[in-house]
C-alpha positions in Angstrom: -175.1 -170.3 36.7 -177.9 -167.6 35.8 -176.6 -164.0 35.5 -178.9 -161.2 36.5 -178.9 -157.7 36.4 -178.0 -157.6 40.4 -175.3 -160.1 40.2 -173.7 -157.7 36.8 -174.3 -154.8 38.6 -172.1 -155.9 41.9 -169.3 -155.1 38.7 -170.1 -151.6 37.9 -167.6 -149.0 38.4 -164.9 -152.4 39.2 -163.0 -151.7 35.4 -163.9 -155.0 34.4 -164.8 -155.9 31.0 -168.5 -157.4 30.1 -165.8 -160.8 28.7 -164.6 -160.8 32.2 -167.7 -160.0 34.0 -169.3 -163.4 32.0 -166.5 -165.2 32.9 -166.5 -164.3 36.7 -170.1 -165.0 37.0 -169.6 -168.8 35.0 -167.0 -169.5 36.9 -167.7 -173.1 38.4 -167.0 -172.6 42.5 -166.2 -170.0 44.7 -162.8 -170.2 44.7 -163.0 -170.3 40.7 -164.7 -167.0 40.8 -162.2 -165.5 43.5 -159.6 -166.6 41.0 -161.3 -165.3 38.0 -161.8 -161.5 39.5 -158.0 -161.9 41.1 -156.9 -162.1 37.2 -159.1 -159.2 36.5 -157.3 -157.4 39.8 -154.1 -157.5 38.1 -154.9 -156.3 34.1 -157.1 -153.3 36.3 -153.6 -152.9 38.1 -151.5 -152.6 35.4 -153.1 -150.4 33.8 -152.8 -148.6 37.0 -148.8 -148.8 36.8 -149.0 -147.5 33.2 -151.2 -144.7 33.9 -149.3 -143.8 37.0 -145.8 -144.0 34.2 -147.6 -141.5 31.9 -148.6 -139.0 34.8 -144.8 -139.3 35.8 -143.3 -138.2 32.4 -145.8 -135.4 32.2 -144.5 -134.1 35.4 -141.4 -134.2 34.4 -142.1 -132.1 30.8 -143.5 -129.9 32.8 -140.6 -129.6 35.2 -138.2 -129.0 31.8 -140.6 -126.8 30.9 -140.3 -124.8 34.2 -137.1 -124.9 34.8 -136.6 -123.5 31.4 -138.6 -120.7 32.0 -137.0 -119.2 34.9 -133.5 -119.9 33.1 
């Protein structure tokens, strides 16, 4: 399969990787490609989770760090 710039730039803004992006768009069949960008779904969702873990522990410094102020 031949990649162009309009089939790349479908991806843009999607957090996928250029490796990932090559390997959605040589992916063999549809449901080859579905499966290929449903991997990608779930490394762009964990990093989700883990970004969504840091916001919560620097809520909670700032919490300490409120609560000790009005102590």
């Amino acid at each position: 399969m031949c990649m162009d710039n309009r089939d790349i730039n479908q991806f843009t803004g999607t957090g996928l990787k250029e490796d990932e992006i090559r390997k959605v768009m040589v992916a063999g069949d549809r449901d080859a490609r579905i499966r290929a960008l449903r991997t990608c779904r779930l490394r762009v969702l964990d990093e989700v989770h883990k970004k969504q873990q840091e916001l919560d522990r620097l809520d909670f410094c700032i919490r300490q760090i409120s609560e000790n102020v009005k102590a």
